[in-house]
N, C-alpha and C positions, 0 to 999 in steps of 0.2 A: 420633511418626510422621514417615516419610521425606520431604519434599519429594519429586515425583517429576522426573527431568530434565525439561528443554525438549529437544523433540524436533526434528530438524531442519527441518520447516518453520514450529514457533513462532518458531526462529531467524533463517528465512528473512526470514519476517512483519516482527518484529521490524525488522532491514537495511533490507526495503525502507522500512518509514514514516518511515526517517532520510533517505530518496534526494529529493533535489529533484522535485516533482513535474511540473516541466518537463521533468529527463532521463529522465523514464519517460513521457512522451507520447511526445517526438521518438523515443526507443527502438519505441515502439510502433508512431509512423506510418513509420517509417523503416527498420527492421529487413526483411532482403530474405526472411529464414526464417518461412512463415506461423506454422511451430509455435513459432519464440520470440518471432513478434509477436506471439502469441495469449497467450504466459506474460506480455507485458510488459504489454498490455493488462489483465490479469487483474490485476498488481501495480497498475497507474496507478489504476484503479478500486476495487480497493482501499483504496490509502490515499488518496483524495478521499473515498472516504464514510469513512473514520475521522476524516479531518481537517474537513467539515464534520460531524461528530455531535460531534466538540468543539466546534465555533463555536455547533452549536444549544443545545448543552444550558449555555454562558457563561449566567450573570444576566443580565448586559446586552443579551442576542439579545433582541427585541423581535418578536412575530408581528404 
């Protein structure tokens, strides 16, 4: 069975969780086009809840 490609916004996804997540705030509060402050926004948010659902689910994260 074929793998199927990654489609261009798994791609995208991908990119962005590499981007500092400083340059995609300031992108976001900063950005003078609502509609691509709204995409940067959408990325920033993003990858914080991926990058905290890593820290939660570490052993060592303590509730």
């Amino acid at each position: 069975m074929n793998m199927p490609e990654k489609n261009i916004f798994d791609e995208l996804l991908e990119k962005a969780e590499k981007i500092n997540l400083q340059e995609l705030l300031d992108k976001s509060m900063h950005e003078p086009d609502p509609n691509k402050r709204r995409v940067y926004d959408a990325l920033y948010t993003y990858v914080l809840d991926k990058k905290q659902t890593e820290y939660i689910n570490r052993n060592e994260f303590l509730i």
